[in-house]
BAZAZA-510128 format. One record per residue: x, y, z of N, C-alpha, C, CB in turn; residue in one letter. Coordinates in steps of 0.1 Angstrom, whole numbers, padded with zeros to 4 digits. Glycine has a CB too. Layout:
<rs>
r n.c1 = X n.c2 = Y n.c3 = Z ca.c1 = X ca.c2 = Y ca.c3 = Z c.c1 = X c.c2 = Y c.c3 = Z cb.c1 = X cb.c2 = Y cb.c3 = Z aa = a
...
</rs>
This chain:
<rs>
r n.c1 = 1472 n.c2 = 1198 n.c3 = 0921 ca.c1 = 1465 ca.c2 = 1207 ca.c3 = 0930 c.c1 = 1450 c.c2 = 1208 c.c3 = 0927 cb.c1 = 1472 cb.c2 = 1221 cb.c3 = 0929 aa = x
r n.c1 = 1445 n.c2 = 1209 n.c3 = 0917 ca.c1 = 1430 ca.c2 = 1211 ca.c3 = 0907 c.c1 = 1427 c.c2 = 1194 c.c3 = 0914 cb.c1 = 1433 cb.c2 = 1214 cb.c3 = 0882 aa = x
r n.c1 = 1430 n.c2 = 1180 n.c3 = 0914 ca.c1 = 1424 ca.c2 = 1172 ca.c3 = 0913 c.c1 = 1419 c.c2 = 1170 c.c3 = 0928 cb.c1 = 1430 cb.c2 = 1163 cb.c3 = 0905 aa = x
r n.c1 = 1432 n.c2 = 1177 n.c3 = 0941 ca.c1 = 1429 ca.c2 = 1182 ca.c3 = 0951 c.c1 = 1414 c.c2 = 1187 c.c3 = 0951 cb.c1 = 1439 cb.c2 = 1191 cb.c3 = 0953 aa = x
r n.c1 = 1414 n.c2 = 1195 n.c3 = 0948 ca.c1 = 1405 ca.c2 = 1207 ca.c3 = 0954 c.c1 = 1394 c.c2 = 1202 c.c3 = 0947 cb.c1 = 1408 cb.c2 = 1224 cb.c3 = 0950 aa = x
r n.c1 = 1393 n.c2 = 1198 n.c3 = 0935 ca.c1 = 1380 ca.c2 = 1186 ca.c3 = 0931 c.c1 = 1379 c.c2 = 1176 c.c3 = 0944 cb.c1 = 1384 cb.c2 = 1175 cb.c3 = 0916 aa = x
r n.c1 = 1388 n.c2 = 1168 n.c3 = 0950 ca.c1 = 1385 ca.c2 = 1162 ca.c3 = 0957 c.c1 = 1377 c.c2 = 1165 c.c3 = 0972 cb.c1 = 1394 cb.c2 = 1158 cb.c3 = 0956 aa = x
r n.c1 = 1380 n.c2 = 1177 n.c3 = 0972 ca.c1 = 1374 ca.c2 = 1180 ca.c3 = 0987 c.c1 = 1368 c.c2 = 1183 c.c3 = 0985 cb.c1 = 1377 cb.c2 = 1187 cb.c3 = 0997 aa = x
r n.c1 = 1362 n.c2 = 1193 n.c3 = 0970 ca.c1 = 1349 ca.c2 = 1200 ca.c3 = 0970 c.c1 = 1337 c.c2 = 1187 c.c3 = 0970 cb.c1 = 1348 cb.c2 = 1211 cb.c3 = 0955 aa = x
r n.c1 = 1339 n.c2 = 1172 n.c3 = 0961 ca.c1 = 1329 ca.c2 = 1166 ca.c3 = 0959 c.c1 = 1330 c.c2 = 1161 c.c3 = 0974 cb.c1 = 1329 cb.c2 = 1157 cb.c3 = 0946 aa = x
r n.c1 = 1338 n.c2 = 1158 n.c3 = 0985 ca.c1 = 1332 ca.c2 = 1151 ca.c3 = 0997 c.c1 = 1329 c.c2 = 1163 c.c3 = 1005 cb.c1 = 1342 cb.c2 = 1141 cb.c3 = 1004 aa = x
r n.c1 = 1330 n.c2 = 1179 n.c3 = 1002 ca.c1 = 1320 ca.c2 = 1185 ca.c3 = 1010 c.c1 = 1308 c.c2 = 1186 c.c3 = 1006 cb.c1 = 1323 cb.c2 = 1196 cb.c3 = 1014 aa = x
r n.c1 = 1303 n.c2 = 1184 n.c3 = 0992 ca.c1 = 1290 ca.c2 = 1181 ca.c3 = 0982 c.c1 = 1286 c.c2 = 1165 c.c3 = 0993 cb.c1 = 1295 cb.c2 = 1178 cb.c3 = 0959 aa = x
r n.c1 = 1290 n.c2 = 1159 n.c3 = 0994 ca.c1 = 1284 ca.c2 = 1150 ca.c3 = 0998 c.c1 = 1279 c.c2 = 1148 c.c3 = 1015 cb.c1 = 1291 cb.c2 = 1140 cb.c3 = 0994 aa = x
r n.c1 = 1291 n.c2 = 1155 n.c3 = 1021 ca.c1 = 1287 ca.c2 = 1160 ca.c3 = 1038 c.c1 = 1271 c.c2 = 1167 c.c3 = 1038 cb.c1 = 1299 cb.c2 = 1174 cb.c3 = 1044 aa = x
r n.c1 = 1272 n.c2 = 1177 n.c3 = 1028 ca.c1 = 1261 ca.c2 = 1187 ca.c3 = 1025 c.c1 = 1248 c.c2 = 1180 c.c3 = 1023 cb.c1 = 1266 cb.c2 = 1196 cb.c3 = 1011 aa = x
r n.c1 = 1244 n.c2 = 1172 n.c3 = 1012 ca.c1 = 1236 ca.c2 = 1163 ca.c3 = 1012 c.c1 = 1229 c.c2 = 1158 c.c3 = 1022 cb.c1 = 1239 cb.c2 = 1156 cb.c3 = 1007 aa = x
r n.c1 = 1240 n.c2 = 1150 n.c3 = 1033 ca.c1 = 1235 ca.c2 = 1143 ca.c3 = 1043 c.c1 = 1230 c.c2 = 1150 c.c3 = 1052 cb.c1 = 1243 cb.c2 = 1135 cb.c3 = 1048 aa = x
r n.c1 = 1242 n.c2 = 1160 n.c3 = 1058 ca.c1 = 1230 ca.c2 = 1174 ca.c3 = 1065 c.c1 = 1218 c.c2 = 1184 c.c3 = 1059 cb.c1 = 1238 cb.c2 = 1185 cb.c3 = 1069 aa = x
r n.c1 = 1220 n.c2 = 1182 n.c3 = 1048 ca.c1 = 1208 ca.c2 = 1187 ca.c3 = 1044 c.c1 = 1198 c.c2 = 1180 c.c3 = 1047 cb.c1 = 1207 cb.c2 = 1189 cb.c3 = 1032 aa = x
r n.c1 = 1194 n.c2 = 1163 n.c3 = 1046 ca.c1 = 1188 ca.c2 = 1155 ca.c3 = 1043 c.c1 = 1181 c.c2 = 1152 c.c3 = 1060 cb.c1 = 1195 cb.c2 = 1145 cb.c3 = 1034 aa = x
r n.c1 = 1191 n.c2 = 1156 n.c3 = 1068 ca.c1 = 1192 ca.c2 = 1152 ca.c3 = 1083 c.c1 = 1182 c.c2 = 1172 c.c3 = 1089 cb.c1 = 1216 cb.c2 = 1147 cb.c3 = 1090 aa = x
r n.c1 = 1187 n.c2 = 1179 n.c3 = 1086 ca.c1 = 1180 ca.c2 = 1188 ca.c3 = 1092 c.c1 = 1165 c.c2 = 1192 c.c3 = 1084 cb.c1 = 1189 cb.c2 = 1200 cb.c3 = 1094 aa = x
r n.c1 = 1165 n.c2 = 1186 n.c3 = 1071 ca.c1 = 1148 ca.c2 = 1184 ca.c3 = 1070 c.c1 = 1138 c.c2 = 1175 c.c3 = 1074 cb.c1 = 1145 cb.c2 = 1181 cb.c3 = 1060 aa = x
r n.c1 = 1146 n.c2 = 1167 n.c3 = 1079 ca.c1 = 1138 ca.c2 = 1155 ca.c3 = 1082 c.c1 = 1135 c.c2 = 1162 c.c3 = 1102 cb.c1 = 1151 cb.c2 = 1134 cb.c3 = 1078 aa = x
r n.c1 = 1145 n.c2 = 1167 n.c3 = 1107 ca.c1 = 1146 ca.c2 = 1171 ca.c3 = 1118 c.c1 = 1133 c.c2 = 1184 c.c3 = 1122 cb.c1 = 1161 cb.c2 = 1176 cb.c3 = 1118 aa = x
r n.c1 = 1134 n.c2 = 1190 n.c3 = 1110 ca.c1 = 1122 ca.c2 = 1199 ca.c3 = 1110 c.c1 = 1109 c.c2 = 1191 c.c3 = 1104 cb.c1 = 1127 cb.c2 = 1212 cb.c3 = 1101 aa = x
r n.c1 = 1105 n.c2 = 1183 n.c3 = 1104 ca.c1 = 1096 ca.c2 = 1175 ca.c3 = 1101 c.c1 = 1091 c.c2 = 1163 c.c3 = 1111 cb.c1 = 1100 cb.c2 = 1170 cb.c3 = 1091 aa = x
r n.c1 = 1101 n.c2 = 1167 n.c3 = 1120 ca.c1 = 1101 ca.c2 = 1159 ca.c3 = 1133 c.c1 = 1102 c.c2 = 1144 c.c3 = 1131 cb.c1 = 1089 cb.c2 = 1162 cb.c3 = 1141 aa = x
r n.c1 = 1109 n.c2 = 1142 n.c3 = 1119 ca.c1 = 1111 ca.c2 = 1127 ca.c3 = 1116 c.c1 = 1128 c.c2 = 1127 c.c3 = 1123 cb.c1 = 1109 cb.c2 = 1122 cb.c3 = 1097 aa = x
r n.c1 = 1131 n.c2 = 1114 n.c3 = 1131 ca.c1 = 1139 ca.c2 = 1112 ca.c3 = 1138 c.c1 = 1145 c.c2 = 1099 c.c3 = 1127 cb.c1 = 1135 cb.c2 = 1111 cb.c3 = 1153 aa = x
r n.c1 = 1153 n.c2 = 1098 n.c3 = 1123 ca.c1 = 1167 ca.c2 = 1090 ca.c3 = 1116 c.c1 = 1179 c.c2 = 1085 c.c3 = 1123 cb.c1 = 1174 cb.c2 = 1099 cb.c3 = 1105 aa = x
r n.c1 = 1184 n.c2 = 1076 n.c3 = 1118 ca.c1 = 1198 ca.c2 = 1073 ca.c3 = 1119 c.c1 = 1205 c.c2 = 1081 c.c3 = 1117 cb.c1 = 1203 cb.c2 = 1065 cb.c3 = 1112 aa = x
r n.c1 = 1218 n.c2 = 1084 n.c3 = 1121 ca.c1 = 1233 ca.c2 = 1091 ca.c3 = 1115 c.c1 = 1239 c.c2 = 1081 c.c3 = 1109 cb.c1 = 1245 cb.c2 = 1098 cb.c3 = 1127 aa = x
r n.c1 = 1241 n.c2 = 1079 n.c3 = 1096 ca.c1 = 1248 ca.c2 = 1064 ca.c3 = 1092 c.c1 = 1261 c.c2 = 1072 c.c3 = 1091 cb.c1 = 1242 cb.c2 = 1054 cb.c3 = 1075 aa = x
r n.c1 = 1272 n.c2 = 1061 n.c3 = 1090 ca.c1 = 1288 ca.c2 = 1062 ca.c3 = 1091 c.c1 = 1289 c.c2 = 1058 c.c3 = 1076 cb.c1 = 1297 cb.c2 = 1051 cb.c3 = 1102 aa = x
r n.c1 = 1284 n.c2 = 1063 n.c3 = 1064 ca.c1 = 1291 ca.c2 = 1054 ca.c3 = 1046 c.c1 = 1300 c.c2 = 1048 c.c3 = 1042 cb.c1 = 1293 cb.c2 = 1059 cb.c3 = 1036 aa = x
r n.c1 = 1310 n.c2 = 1053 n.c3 = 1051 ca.c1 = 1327 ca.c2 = 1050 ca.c3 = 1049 c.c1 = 1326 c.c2 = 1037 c.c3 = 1050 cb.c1 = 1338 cb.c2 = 1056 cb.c3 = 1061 aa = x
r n.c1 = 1322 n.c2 = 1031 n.c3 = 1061 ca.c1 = 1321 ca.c2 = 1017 ca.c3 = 1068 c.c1 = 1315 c.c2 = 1007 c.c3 = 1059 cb.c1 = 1312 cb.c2 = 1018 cb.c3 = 1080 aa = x
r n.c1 = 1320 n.c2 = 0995 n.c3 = 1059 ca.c1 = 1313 ca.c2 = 0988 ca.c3 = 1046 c.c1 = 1302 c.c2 = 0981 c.c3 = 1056 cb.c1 = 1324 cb.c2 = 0975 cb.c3 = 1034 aa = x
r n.c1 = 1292 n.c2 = 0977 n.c3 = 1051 ca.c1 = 1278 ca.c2 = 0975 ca.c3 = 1057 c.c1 = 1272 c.c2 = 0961 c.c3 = 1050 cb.c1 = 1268 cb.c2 = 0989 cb.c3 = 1055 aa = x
r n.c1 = 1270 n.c2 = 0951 n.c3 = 1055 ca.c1 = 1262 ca.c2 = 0941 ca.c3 = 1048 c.c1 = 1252 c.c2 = 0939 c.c3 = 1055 cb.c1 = 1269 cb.c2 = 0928 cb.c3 = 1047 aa = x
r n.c1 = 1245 n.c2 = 0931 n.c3 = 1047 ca.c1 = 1224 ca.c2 = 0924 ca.c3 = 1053 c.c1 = 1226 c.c2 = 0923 c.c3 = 1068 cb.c1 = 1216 cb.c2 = 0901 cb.c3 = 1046 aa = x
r n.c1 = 1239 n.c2 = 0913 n.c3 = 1073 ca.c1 = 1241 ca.c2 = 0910 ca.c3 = 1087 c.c1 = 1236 c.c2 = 0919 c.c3 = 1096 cb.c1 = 1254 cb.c2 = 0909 cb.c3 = 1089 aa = x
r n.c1 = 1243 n.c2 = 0935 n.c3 = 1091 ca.c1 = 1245 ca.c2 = 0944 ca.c3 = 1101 c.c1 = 1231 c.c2 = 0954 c.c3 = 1101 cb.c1 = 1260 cb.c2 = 0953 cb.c3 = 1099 aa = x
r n.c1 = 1216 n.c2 = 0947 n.c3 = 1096 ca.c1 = 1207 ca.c2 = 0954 ca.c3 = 1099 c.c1 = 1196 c.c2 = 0949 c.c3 = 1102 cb.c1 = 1205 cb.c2 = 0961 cb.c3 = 1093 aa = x
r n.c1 = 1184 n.c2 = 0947 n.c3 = 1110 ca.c1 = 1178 ca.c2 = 0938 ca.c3 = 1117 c.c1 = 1166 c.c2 = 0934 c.c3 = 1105 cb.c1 = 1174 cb.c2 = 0945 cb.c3 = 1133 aa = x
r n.c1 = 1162 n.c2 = 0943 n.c3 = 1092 ca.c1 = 1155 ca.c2 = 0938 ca.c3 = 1086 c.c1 = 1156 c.c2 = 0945 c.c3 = 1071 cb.c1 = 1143 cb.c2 = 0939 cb.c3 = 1093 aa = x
r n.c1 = 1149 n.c2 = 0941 n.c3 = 1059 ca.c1 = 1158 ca.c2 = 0948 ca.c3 = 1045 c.c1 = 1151 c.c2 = 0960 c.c3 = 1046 cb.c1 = 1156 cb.c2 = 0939 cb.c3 = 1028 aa = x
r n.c1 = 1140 n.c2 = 0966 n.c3 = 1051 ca.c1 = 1132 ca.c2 = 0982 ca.c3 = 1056 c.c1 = 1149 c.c2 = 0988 c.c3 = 1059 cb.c1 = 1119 cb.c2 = 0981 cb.c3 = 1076 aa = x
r n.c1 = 1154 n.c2 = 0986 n.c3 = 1069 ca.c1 = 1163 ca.c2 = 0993 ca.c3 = 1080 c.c1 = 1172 c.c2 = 0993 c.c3 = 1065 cb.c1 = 1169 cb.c2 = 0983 cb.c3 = 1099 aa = x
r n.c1 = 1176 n.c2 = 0985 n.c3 = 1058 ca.c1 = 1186 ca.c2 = 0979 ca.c3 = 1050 c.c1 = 1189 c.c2 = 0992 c.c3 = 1037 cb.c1 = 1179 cb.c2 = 0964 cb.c3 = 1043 aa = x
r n.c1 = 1176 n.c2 = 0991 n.c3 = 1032 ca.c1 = 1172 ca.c2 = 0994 ca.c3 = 1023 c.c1 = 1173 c.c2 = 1015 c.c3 = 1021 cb.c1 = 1159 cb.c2 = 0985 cb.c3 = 1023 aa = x
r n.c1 = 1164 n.c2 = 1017 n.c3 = 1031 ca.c1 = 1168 ca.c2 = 1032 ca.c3 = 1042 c.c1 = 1185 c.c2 = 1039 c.c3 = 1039 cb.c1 = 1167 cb.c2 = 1025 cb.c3 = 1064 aa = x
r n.c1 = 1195 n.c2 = 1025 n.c3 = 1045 ca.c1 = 1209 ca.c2 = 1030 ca.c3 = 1046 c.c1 = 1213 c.c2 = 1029 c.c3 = 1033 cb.c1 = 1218 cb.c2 = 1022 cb.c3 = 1055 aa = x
r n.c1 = 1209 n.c2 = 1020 n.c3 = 1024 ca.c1 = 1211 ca.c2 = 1021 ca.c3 = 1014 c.c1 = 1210 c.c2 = 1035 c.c3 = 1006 cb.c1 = 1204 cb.c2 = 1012 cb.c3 = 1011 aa = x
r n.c1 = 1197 n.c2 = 1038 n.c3 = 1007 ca.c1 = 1189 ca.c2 = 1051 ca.c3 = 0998 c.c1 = 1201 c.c2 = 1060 c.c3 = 1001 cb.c1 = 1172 cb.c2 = 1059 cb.c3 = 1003 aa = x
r n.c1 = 1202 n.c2 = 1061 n.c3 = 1014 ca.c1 = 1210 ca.c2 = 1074 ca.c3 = 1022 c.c1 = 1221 c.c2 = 1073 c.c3 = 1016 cb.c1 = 1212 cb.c2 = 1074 cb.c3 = 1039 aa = x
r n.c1 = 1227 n.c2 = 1059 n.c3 = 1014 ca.c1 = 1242 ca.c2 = 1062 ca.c3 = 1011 c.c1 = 1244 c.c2 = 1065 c.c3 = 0994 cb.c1 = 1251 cb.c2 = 1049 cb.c3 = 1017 aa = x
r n.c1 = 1233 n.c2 = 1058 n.c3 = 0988 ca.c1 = 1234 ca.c2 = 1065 ca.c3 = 0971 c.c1 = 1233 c.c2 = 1076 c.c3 = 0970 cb.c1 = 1223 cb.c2 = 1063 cb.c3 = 0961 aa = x
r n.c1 = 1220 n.c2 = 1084 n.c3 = 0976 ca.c1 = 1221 ca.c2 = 1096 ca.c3 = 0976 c.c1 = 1233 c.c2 = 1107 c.c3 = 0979 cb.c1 = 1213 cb.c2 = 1097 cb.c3 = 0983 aa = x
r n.c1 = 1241 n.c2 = 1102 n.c3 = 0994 ca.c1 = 1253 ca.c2 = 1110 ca.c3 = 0997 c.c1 = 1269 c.c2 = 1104 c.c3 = 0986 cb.c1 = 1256 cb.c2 = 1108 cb.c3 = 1017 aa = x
r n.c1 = 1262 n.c2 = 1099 n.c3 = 0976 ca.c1 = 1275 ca.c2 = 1093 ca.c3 = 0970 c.c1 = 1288 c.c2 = 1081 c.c3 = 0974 cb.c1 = 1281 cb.c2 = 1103 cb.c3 = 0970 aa = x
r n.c1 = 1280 n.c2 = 1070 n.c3 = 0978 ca.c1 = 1289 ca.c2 = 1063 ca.c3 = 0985 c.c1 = 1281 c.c2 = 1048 c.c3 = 0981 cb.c1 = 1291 cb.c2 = 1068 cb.c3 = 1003 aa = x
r n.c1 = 1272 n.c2 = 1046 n.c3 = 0971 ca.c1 = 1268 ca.c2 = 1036 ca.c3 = 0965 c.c1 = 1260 c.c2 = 1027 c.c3 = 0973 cb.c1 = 1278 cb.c2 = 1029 cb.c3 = 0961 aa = x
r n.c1 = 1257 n.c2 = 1012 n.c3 = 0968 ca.c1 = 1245 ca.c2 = 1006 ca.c3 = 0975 c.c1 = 1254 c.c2 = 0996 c.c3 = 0984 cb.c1 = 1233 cb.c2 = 0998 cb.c3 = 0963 aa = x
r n.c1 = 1265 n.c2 = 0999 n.c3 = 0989 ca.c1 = 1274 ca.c2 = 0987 ca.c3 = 0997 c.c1 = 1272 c.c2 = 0971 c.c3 = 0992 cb.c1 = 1270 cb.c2 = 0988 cb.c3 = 1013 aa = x
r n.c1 = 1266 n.c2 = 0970 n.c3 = 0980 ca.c1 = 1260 ca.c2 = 0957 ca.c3 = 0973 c.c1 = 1252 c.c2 = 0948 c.c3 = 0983 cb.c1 = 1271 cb.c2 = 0949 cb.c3 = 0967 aa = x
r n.c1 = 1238 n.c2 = 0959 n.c3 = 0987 ca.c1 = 1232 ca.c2 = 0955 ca.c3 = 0997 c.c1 = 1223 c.c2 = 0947 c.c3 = 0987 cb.c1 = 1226 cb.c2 = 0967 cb.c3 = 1008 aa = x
r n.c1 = 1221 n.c2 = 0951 n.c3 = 0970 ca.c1 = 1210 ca.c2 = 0952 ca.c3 = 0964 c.c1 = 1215 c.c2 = 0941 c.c3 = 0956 cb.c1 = 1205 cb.c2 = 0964 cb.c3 = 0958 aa = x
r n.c1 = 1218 n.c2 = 0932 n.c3 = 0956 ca.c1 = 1222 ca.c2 = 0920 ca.c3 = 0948 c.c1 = 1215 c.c2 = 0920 c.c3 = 0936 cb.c1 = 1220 cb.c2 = 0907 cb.c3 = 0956 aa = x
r n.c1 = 1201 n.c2 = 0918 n.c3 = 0934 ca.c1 = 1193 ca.c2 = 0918 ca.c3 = 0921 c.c1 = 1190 c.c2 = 0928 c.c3 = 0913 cb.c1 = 1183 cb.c2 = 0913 cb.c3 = 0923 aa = x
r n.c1 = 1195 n.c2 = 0939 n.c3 = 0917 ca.c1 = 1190 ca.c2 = 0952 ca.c3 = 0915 c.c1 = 1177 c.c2 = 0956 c.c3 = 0913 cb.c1 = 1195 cb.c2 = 0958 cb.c3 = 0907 aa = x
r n.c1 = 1165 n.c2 = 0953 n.c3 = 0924 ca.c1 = 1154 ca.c2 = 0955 ca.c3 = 0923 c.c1 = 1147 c.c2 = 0966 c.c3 = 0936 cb.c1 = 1151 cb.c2 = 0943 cb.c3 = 0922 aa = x
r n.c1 = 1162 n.c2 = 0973 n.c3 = 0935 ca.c1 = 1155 ca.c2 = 0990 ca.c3 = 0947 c.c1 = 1153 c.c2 = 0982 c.c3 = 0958 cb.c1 = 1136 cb.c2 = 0999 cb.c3 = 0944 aa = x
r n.c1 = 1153 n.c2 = 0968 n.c3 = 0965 ca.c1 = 1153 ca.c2 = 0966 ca.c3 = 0977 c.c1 = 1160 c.c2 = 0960 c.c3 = 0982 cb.c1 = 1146 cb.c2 = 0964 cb.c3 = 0981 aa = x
r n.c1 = 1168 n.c2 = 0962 n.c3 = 0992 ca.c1 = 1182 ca.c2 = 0957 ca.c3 = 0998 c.c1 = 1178 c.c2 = 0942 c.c3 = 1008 cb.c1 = 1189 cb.c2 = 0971 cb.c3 = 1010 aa = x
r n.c1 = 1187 n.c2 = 0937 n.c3 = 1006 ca.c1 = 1190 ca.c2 = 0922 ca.c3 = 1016 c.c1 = 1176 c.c2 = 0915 c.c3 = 1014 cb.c1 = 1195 cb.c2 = 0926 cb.c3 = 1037 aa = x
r n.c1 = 1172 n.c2 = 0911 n.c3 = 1000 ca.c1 = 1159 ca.c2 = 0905 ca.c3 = 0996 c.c1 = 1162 c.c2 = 0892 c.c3 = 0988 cb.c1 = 1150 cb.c2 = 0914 cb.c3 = 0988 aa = x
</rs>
């Protein structure tokens, strides 16, 4: 039951993040993506390593890792 309720609390900590991150940027009048994290994501599915790199940050940040966008591990994705 306890590993339960750990479990939901850390994926509502991570919902939290992303809407946090989405209605500051909203009040700043910076317009973003809604990324899906669940989804596994490769270099393919983004038109340049900018766009890449962006989904990347977002998804470390909300807890869902670098989708091993970052092969060399040098902070920039699909390079």
């Amino acid at each position: 039951m306890k590993k339960a309720q750990e479990k939901d609390k850390e994926e509502y900590d991570k919902r939290k993040v992303v809407k946090e991150s989405n209605e500051a940027e909203k009040a700043n009048g910076i317009s973003t993506p809604v990324y899906n994290f669940k989804e596994d994501q490769d270099c393919s599915d983004f038109s340049n390593s900018t766009e890449a790199t962006e989904f990347m940050k977002q998804s470390m940040k909300a807890g869902f890792g670098d989708h091993r966008l970052d092969r060399n591990k040098d902070g920039i994705a699909c390079n």
